[in-house]
VOLUM-99503 format. One record per residue (C-alpha): residue number from 0; x, y, z. Coordinates in steps of 0.001 Angstrom, whole numbers, plus 524288, in hexadecimal, padded with zeros to 5 digits. Example, Ala and Ser with C-alpha at 12.3 -4.5 7.8 and 13.67 -1.06 7.14 Angstrom:
2
{site 0,{8300C,7EE6C,81E78}}
{site 1,{83566,7FBDC,81BE4}}
END
This chain:
507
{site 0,{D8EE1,BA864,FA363}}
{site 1,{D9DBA,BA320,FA778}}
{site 2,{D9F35,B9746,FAA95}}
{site 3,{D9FD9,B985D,FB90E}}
{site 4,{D91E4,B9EB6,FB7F6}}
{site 5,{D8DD4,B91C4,FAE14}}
{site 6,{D9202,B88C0,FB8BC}}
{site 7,{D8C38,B9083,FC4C5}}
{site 8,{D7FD5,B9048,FBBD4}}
{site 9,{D7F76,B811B,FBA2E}}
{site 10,{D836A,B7D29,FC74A}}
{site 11,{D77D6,B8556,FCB42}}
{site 12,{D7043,B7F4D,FC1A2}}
{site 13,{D73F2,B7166,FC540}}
{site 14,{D6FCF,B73BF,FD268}}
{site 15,{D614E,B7755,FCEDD}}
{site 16,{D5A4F,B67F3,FD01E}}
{site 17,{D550D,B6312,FC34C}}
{site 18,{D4637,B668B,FC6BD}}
{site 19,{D491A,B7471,FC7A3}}
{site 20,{D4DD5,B7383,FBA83}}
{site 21,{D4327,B6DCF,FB3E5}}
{site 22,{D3900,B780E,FB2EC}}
{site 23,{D42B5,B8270,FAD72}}
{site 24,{D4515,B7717,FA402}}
{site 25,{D382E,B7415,FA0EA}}
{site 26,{D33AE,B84B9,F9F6C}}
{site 27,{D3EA7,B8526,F95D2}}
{site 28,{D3952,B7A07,F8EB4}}
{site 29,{D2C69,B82D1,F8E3D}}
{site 30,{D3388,B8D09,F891E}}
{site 31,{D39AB,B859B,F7DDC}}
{site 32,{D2BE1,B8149,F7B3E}}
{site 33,{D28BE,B8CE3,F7654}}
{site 34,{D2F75,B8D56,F6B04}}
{site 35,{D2578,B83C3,F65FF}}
{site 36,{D1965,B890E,F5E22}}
{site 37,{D1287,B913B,F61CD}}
{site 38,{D1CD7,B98B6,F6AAD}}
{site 39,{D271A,B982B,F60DC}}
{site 40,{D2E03,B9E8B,F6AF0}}
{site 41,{D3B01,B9951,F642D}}
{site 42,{D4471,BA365,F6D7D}}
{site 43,{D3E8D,BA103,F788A}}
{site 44,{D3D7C,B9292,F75FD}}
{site 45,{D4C91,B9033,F740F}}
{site 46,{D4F6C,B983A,F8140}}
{site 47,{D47FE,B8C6B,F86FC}}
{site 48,{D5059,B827E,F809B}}
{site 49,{D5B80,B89D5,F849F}}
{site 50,{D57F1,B881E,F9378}}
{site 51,{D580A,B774E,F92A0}}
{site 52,{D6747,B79FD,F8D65}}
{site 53,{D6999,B8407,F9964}}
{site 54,{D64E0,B7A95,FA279}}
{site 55,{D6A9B,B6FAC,F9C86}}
{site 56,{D7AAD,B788D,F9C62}}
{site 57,{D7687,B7D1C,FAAE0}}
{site 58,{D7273,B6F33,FB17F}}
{site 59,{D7982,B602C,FAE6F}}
{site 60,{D6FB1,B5997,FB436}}
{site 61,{D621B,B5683,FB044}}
{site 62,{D61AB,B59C4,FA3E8}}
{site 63,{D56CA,B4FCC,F9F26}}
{site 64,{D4DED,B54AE,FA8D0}}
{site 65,{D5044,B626A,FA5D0}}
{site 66,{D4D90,B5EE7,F96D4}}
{site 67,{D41C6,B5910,F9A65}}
{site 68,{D3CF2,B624F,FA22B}}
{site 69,{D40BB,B6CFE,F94C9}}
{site 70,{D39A0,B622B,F8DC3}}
{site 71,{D2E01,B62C6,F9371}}
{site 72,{D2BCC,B704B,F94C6}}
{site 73,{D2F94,B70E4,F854D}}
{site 74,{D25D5,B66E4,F81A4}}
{site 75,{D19F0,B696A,F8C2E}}
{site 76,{D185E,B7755,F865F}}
{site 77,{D1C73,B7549,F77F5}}
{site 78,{D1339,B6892,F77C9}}
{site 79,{D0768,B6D90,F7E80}}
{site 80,{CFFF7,B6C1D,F74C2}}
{site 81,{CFEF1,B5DD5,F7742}}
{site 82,{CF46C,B6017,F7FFC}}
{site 83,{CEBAE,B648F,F7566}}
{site 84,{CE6C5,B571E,F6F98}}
{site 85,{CE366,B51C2,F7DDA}}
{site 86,{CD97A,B5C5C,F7D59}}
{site 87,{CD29C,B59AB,F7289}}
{site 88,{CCA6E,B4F6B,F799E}}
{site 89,{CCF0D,B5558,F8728}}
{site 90,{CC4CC,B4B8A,F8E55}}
{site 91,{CCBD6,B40ED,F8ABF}}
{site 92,{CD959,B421C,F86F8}}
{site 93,{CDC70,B50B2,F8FD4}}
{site 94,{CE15A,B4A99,F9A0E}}
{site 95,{CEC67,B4438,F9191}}
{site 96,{CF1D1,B533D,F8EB6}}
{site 97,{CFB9D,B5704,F9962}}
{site 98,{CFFD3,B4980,F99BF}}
{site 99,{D0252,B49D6,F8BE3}}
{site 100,{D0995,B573B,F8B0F}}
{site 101,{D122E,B53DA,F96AE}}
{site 102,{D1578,B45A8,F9122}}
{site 103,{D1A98,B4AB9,F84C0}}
{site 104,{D2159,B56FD,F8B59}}
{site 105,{D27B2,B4E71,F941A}}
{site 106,{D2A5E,B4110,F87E3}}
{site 107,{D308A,B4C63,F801B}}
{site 108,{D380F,B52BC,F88CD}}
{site 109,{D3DFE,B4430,F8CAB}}
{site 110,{D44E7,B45C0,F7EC4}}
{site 111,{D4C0D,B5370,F837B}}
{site 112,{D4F56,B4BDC,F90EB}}
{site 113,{D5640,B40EE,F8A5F}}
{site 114,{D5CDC,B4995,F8222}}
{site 115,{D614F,B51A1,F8E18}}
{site 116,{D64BE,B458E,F955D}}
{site 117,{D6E25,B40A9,F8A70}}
{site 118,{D7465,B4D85,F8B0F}}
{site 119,{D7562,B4D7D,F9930}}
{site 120,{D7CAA,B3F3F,F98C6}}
{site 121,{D8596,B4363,F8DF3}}
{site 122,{D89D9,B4F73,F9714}}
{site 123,{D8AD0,B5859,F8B6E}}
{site 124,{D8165,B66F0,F8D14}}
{site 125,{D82BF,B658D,F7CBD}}
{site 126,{D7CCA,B594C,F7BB9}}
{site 127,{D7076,B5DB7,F7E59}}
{site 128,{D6DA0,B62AB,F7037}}
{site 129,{D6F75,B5689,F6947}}
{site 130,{D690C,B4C76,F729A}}
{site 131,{D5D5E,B5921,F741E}}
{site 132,{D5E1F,B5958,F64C9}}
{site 133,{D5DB5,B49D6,F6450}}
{site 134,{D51DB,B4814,F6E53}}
{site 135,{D4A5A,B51AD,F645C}}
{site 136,{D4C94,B48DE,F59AB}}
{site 137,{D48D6,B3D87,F5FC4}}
{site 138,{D3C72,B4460,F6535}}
{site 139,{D3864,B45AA,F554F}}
{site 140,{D398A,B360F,F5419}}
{site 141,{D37BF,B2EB1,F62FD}}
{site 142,{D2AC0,B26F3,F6397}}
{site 143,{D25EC,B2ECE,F5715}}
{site 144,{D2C57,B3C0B,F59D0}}
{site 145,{D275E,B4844,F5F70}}
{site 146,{D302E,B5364,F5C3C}}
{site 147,{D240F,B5E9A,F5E47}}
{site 148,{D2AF0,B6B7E,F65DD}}
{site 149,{D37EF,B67A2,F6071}}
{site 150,{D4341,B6F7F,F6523}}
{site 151,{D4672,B7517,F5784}}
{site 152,{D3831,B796C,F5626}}
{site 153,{D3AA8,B8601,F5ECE}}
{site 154,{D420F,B8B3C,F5288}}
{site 155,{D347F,B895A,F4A50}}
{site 156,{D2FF7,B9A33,F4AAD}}
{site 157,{D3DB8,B9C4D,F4815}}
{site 158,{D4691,B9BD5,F3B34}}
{site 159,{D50A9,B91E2,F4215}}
{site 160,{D4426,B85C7,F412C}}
{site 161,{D490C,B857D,F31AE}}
{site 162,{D54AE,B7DEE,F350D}}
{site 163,{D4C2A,B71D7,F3679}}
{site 164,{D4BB0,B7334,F25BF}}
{site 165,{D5B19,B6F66,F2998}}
{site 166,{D5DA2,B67D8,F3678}}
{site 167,{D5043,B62EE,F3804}}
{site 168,{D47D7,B6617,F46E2}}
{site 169,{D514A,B5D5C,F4E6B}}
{site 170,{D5E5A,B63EE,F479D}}
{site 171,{D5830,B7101,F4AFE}}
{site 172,{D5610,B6C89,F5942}}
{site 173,{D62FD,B69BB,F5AD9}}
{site 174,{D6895,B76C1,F5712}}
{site 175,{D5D15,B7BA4,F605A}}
{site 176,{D6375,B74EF,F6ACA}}
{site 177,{D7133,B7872,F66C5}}
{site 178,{D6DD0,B85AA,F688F}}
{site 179,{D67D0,B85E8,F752B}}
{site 180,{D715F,B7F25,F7AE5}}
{site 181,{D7B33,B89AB,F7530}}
{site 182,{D72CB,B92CD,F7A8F}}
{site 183,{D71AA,B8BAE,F8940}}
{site 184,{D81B3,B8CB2,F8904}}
{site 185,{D8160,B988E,F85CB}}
{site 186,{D7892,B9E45,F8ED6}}
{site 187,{D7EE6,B9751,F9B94}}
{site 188,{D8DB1,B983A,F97AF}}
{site 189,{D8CA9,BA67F,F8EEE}}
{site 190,{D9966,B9EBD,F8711}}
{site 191,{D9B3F,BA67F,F79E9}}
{site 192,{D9BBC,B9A16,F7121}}
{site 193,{D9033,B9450,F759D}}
{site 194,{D8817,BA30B,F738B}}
{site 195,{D8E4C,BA369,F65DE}}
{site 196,{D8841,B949C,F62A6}}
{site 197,{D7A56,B9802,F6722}}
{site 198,{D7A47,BA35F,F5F7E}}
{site 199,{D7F8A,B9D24,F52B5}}
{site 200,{D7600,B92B1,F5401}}
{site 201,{D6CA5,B9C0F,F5598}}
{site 202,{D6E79,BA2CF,F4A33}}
{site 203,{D6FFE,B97A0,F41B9}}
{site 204,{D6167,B910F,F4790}}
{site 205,{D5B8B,B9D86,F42FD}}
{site 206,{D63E5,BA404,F381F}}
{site 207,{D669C,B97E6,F3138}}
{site 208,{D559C,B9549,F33CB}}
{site 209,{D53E5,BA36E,F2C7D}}
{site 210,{D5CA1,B9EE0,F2155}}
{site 211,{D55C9,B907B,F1FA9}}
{site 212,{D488C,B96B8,F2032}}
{site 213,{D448D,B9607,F1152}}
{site 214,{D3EA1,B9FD8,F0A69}}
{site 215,{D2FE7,BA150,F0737}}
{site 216,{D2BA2,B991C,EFC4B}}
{site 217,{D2556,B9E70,EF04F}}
{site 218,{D15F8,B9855,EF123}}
{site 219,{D125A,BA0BB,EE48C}}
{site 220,{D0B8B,B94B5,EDCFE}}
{site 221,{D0C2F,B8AC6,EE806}}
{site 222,{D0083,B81DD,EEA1B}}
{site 223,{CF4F8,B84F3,EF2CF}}
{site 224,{CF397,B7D85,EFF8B}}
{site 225,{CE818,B7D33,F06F5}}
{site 226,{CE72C,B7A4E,F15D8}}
{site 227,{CDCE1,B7688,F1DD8}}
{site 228,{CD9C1,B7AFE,F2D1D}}
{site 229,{CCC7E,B760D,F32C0}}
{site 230,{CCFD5,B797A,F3FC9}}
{site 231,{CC927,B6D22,F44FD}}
{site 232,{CCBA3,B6DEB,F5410}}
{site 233,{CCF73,B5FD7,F59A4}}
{site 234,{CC3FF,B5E66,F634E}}
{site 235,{CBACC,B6053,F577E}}
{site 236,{CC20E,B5857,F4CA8}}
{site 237,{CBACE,B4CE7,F4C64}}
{site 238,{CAD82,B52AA,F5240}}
{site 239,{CA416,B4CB5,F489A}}
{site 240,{C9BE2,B5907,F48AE}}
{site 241,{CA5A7,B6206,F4672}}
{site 242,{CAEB1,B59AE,F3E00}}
{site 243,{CA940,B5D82,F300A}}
{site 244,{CAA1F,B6B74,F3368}}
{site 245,{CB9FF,B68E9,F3364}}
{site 246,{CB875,B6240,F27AB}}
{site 247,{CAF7F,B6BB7,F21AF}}
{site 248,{CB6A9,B7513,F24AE}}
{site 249,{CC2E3,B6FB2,F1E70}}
{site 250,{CBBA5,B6C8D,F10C4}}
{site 251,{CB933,B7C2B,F10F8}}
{site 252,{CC5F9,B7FCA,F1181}}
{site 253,{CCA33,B75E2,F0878}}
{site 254,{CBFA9,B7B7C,EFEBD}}
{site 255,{CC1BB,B899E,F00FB}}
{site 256,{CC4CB,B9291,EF552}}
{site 257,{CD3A9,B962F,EF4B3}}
{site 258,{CD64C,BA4A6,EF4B8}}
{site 259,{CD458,BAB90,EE8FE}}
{site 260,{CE0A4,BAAD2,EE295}}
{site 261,{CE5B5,B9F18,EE7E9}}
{site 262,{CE53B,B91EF,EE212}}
{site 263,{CDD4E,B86B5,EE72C}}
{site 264,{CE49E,B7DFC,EF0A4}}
{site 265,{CEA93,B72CD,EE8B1}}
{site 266,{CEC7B,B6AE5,EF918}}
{site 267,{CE2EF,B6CE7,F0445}}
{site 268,{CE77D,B67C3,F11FB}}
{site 269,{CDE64,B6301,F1C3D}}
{site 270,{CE423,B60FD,F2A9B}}
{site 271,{CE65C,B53EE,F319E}}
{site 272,{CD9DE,B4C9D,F34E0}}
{site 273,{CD1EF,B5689,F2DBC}}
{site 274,{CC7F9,B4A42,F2A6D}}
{site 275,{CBE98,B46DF,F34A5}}
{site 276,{CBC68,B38F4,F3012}}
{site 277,{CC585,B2D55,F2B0C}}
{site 278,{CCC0F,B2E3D,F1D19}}
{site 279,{CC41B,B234B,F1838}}
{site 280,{CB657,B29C4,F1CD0}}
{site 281,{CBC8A,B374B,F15B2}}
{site 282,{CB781,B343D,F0814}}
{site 283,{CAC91,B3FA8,F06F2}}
{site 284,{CB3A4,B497F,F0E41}}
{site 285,{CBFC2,B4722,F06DE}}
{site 286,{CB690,B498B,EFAD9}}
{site 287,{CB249,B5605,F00EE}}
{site 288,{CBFD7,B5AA8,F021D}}
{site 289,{CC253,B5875,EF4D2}}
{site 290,{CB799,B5FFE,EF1A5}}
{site 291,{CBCA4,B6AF2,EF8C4}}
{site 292,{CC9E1,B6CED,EF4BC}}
{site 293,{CC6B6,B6B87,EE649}}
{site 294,{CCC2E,B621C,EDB0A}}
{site 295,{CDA33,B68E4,EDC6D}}
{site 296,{CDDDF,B68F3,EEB23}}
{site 297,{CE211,B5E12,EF209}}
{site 298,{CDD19,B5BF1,F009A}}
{site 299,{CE654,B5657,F0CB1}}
{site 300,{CDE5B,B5058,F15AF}}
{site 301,{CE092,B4C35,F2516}}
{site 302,{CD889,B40E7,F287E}}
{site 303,{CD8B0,B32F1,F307D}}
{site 304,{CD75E,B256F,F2B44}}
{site 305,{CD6D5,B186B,F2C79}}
{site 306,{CDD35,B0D96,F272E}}
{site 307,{CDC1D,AFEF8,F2A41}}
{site 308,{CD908,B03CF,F3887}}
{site 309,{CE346,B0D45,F3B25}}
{site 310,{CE22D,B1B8D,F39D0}}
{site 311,{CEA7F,B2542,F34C3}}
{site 312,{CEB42,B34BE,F34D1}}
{site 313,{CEC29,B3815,F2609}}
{site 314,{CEAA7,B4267,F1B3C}}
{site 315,{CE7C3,B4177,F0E82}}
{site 316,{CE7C3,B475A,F0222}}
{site 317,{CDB41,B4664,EFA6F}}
{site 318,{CD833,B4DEF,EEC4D}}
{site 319,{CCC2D,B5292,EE472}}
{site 320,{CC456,B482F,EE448}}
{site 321,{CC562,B4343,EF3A4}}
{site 322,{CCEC3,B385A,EF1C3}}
{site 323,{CDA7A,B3690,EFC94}}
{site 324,{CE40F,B3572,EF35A}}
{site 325,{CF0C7,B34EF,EFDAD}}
{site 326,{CEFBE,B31B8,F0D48}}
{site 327,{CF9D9,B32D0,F1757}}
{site 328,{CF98A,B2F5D,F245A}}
{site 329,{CFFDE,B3556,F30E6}}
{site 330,{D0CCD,B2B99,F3438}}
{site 331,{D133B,B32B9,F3EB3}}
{site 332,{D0854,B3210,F4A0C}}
{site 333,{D06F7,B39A9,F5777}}
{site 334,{D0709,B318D,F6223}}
{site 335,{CFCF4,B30AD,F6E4A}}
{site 336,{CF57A,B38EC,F6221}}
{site 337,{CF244,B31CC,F54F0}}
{site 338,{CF5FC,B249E,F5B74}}
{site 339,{CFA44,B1E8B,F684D}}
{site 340,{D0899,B1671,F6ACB}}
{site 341,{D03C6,B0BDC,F71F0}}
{site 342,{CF706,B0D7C,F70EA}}
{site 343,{CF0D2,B01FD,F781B}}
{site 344,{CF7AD,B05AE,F83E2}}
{site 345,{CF19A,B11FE,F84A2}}
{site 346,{CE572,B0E70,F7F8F}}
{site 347,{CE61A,B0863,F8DAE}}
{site 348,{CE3DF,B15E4,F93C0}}
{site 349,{CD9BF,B1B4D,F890D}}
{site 350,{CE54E,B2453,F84D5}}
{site 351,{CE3D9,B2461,F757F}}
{site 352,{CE879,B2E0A,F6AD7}}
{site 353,{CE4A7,B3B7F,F69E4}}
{site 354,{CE10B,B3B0F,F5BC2}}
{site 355,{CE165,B2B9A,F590E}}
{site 356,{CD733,B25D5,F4FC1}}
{site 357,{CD8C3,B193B,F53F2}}
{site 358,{CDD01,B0F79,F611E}}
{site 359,{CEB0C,B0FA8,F5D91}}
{site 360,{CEB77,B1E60,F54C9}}
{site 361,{CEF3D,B21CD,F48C8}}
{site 362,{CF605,B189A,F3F67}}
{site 363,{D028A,B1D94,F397F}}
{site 364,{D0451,B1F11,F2B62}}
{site 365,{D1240,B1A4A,F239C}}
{site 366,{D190D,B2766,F2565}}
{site 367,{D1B21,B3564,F1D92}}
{site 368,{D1795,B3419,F1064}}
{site 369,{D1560,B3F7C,F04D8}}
{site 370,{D0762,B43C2,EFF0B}}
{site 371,{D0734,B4759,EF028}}
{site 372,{CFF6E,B5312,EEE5E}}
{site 373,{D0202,B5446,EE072}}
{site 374,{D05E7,B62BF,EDAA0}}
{site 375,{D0916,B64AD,EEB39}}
{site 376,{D139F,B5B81,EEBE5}}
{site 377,{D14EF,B524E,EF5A0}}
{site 378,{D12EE,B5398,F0471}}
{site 379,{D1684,B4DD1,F106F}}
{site 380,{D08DA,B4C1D,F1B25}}
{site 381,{D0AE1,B4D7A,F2830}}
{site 382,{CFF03,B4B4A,F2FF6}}
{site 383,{D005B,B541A,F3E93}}
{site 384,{D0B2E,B4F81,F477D}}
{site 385,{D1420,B4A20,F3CB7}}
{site 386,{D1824,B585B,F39B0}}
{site 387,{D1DDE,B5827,F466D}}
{site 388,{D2962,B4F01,F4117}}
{site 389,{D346A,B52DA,F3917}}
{site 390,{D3795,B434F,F34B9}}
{site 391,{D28D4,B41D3,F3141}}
{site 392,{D2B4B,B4D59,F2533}}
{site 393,{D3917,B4756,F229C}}
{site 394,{D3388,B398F,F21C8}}
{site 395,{D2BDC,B3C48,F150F}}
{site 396,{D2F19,B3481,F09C9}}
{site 397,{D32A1,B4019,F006B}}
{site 398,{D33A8,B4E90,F0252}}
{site 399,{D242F,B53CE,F0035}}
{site 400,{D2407,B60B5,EFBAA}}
{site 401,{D193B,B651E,F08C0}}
{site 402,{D1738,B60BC,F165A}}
{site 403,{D093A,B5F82,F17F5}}
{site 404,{D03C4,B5E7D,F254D}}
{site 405,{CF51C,B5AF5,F2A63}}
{site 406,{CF35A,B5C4D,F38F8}}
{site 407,{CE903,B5D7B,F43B7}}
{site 408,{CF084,B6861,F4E71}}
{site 409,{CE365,B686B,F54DB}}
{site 410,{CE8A3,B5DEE,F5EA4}}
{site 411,{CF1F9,B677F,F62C0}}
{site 412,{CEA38,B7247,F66AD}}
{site 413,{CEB82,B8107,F62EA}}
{site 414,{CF5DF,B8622,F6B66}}
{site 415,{D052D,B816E,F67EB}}
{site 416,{D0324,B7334,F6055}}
{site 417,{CFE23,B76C2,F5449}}
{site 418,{D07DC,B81DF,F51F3}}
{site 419,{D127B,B7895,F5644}}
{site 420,{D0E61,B6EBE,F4C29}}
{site 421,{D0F19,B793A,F420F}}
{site 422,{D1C7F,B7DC0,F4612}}
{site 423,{D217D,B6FBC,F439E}}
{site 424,{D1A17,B7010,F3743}}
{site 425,{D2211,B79F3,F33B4}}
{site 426,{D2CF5,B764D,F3638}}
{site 427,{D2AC7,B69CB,F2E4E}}
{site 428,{D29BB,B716C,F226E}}
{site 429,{D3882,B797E,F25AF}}
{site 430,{D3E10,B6B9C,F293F}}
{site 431,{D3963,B6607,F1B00}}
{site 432,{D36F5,B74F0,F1493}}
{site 433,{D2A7A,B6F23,F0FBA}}
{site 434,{D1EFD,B7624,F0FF5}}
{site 435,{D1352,B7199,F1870}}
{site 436,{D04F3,B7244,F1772}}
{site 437,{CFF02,B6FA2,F25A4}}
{site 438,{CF0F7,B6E7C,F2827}}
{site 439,{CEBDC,B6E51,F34E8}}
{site 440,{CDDF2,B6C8B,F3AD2}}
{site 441,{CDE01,B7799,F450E}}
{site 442,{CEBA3,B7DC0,F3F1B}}
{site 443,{CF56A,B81A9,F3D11}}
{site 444,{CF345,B7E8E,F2F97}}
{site 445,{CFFBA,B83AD,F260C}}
{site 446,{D069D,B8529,F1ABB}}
{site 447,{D16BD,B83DE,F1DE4}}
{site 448,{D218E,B864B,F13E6}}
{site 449,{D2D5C,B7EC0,F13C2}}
{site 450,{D34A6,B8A49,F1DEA}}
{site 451,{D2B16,B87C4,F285F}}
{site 452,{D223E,B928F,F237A}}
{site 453,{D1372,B941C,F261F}}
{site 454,{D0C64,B9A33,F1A4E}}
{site 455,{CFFE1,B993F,F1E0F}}
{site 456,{CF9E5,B9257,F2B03}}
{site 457,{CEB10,B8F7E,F2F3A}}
{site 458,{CEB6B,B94D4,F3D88}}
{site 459,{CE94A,B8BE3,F48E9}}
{site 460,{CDB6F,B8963,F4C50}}
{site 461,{CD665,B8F59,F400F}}
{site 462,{CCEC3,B88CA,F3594}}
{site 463,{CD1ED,B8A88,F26D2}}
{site 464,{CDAD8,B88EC,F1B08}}
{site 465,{CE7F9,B8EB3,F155E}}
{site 466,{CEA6E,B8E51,F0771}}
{site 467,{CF844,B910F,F0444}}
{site 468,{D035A,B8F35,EFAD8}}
{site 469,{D09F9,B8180,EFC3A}}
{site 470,{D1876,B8468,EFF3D}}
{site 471,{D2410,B7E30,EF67C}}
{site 472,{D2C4F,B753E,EFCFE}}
{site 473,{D3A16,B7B04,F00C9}}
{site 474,{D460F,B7254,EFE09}}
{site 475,{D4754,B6570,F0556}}
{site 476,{D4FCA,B6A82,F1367}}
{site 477,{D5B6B,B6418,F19A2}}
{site 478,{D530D,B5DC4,F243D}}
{site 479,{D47F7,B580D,F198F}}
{site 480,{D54B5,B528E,F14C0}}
{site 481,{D5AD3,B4B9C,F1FA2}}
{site 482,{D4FE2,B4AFC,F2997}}
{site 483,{D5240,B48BE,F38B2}}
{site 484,{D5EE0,B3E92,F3463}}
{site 485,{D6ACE,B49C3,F3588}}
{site 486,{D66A9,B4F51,F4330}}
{site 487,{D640E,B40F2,F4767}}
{site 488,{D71C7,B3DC2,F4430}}
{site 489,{D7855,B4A17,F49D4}}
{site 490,{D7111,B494E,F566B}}
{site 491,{D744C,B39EB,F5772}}
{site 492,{D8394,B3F21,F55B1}}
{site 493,{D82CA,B4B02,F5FE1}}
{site 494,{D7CA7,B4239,F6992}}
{site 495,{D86ED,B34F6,F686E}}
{site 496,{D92A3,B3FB3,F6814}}
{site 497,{D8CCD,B45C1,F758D}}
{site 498,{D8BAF,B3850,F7978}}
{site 499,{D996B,B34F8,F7613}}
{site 500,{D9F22,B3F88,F7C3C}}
{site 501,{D9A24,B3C30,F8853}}
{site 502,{D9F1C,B2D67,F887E}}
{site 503,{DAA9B,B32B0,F83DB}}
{site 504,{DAAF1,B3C32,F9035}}
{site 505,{DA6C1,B3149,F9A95}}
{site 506,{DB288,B287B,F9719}}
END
């Protein structure tokens, strides 16, 4: 395209009002959706993120509203699943759904506005990747964080998602964005230079992924872990007549012979919640577990309990004779789900948590802290949602030698939340190259190496139990290292130099 044809192109474009705009906007934002799981669609997905930067060279107006309007397409299909636990007790909390999925579509995609807004006032097409880069970051940390359908997650079926072992999700994101802006100039000015930076960042996202992927690791003599799938569906949880069949259920798989050959689990894993009563009510059936797994196999147990009058989502870890010998409750809490910001206000209008135990929720424990599971090492618990942040692994007190994860994915349905949830588990595991055990109630339950792979996996909606080899930990990675601190920093820069540049040009 010359540059007569570029101009005749935006002119044209700057004529079209900013409503006609919006839905193209908004279907690309579908389209980059679907590099989330289950699509992984990671091709197509870019192409989407490449139309926001077209739009963005072709038009000098409006940008925030066309990022919204990307924004909410993005987040309406990638976060559908947030319908899902409105269902569960449809009669009285169903008609919260749409209202829900639209209010976080459109709160998220406020992030990607601002960022496009900041842009727009520092005049600069370029300064859309860092401010883009910098809303992302501050979407992992703002009023508790909620990074879920990240930018950088589109690379997660592809070998370019091990670069987070380096730069971290958010240093990833901004190369992502680099590189479809490259792409947008490319496309609507066909300049050589450009073309040539597109495809060198190209290849270095995916060569340089293909060279950080580790190899396989050697599991010849490794310790047996044992996982645990009930595949207790959420609308029949806590039904008291069907509740000790889940639990029932459980204690069989926890007592079930190995396979010939194979040595008896020295860890057992139970999902999140897998208790259907209160920790200190648990005495007998935490005897009868112990029973089951035998006098050499530790158990990791989900359950609830209360303290002093608060409650808490916990696990813990109890041995051969029944005990709880270490507990650790959840810190990082979802909110408008284990407990309610401002509760009393909307206690006003009956709206209440969708999994609360109590008035006000959840209590919060004191923060990441590392189990001892003897001959295993140590690992770091994450209880459901905290898996979702990067800063939650980072935060632990020492480097554990596992990521171990309990969680309940039968709040988000069967169709894409559960699979997302176990594409950021993943990637947990090639941003710390840790392994990870993950236990779920309905699934996916898995076994993760330290590259991101899945050795074994419980399918969704199946019950059962894996036994598998637990993976070595990999050497500690750049980002376990340094954290979210170096992109922080380099963002903060990009953005004050745009800045700068444009006093310096108004003067």
């Amino acid at each position: 395209m010359s540059d007569t044809s570029f101009s005749a192109a935006r002119l044209w474009a700057a004529r079209l009002p900013l409503w006609s705009r919006l839905p193209v906007a908004m279907g690309a934002g579908g389209v980059f959706a679907l590099g989330q799981a289950p699509y992984d669609l990671w091709a197509v997905a870019f192409l989407g993120l490449v139309v926001v930067f077209v739009l963005a060279r072709l038009v000098r107006h409006g940008w925030a509203g066309t990022a919204w309007a990307f924004g909410v397409g993005h987040f309406g299909l990638g976060l559908s699943w947030i319908v899902e636990p409105f269902q569960v007790d449809a009669a009285a909390t169903g008609w919260m759904a749409p209202f829900a999925l639209f209010g976080i579509a459109a709160g998220l995609a406020l992030f990607w506005a601002l960022a496009f807004r900041c842009a727009s006032l520092a005049g600069q097409f370029w300064a859309l990747v860092p401010f883009w880069a910098a809303a992302e970051l501050a979407r992992a940390y703002v009023l508790t964080g909620f990074p879920w359908a990240h930018v950088s997650y589109l690379w997660a079926p592809s070998p370019a998602i091990q670069w987070v072992s380096v730069l971290g999700p958010h240093g990833l994101g901004l190369l992502t964005l680099a590189l479809a802006a490259l792409t947008a100039t490319a496309l609507t000015t066909l300049r050589v230079l450009p073309t040539l930076g597109a495809v060198f960042l190209a290849g270095v996202l995916l060569a340089g992924g293909l060279w950080l992927t580790p190899p396989k690791a050697d599991l010849a003599g490794r310790p047996i872990v044992r996982l645990v799938q009930p595949n207790a569906p959420q609308e029949e949880k806590w039904d008291r007549t069907k509740a000790q069949l889940f639990f029932e259920r459980q204690v069989d798989f926890t007592a079930a012979v190995p396979a010939p050959d194979s040595p008896v689990p020295a860890l057992t894993v139970w999902p999140e919640t897998a208790l259907p009563m209160l920790l200190g009510d648990a005495g007998m059936a935490l005897a009868v577990i112990a029973d089951a797994a035998g006098p050499t196999t530790s158990v990791i147990v989900g359950v609830q309990r209360e303290e002093g009058g608060a409650y808490y989502n916990s696990l813990v870890v109890t041995g051969s004779d029944g005990a709880v010998h270490q507990v650790y409750d959840k810190h990082h809490l979802v909110p408008f789900g284990e407990y309610m910001p401002w509760a009393s206000l909307f206690a006003r209008f009956n709206i209440l948590g969708l999994a609360a135990r109590a008035d006000g929720g959840f209590s919060s424990g004191p923060g990441p802290t590392l189990l001892d599971l003897g001959l295993l090492g140590h690992a770091l618990p994450l209880i459901c949602y905290e898996a979702v942040f990067p800063q939650d692994v980072s935060g632990a007190p020492s480097r554990p030698g596992m990521l171990l994860q309990i969680t309940n994915d039968a709040w988000f349905g069967k169709r894409s939340g559960p699979y997302q949830h176990l594409a950021q588990a993943r990637i947990r595991s090639i941003e710390q190259g840790l392994p990870m055990l993950r236990a779920a109630n309905t699934g996916v339950s898995a076994v993760i190496d330290g590259g991101g792979r899945i050795l074994g996996q419980i399918p969704l909606g199946q019950a059962g139990y894996l036994d598998l080899p637990l993976p070595p930990a990999l050497a500690a990675t750049p980002y376990s290292r340094t954290g979210d601190l170096p992109i922080l920093l380099l963002l903060t820069c990009l953005c004050l130099y745009v800045l700068l540049i444009r006093l310096c040009n108004s003067r």
